[in-house]
N, C-alpha and C positions, 0 to 999 in steps of 0.2 A: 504494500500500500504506500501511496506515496502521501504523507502529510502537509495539507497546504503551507505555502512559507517556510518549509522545510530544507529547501535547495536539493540537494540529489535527494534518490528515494532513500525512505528511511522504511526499515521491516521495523513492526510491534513485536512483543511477544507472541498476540492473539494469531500473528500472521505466522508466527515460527510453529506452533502449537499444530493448526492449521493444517499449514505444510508438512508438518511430521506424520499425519493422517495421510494425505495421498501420497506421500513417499511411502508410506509401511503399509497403503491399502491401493486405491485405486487405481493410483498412479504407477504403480508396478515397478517403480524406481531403484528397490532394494535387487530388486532380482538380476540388476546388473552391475551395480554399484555397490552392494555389499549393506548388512545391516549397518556398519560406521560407516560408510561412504568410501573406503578404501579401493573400490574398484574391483573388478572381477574379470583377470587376462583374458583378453579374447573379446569380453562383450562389451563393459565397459570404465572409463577411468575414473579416475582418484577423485573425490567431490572437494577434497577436503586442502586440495594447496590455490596459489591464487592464478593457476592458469586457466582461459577458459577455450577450449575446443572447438565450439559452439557459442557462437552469440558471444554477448558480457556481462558486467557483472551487474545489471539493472534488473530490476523486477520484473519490467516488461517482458525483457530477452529470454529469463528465467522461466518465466509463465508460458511463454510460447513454446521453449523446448518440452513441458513438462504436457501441455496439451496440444502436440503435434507432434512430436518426439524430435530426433533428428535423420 
């Protein structure tokens, strides 16, 4: 979520909270990324350093991988 007058987006907790739900359900995320985000050779990488493969590091970017995949 991006907080008005906020300048870049800022994530809540509500939106971490949230997120941990379609990572560990819907979103099927763990299944390639590992339950800590460590990644899983072959399918897919590390969640957890600050490079990004995909997109960047904005919430928008984040949103679209998570509901279109890559």
């Amino acid at each position: 979520a991006t907080l008005a007058g906020a300048g870049p987006d800022v994530v809540t907790p509500l939106d971490s909270a949230l997120g941990e739900g379609v990572y560990r359900g819907i979103g099927r995320c763990l299944s390639c990324h590992g339950a800590a985000g460590v990644g899983v050779p072959g399918l897919g990488p590390d969640l957890r350093d600050a490079r990004w493969l995909v997109g960047d590091a904005t919430v928008a970017s984040v949103a679209r991988v998570v509901r279109e995949g890559v």
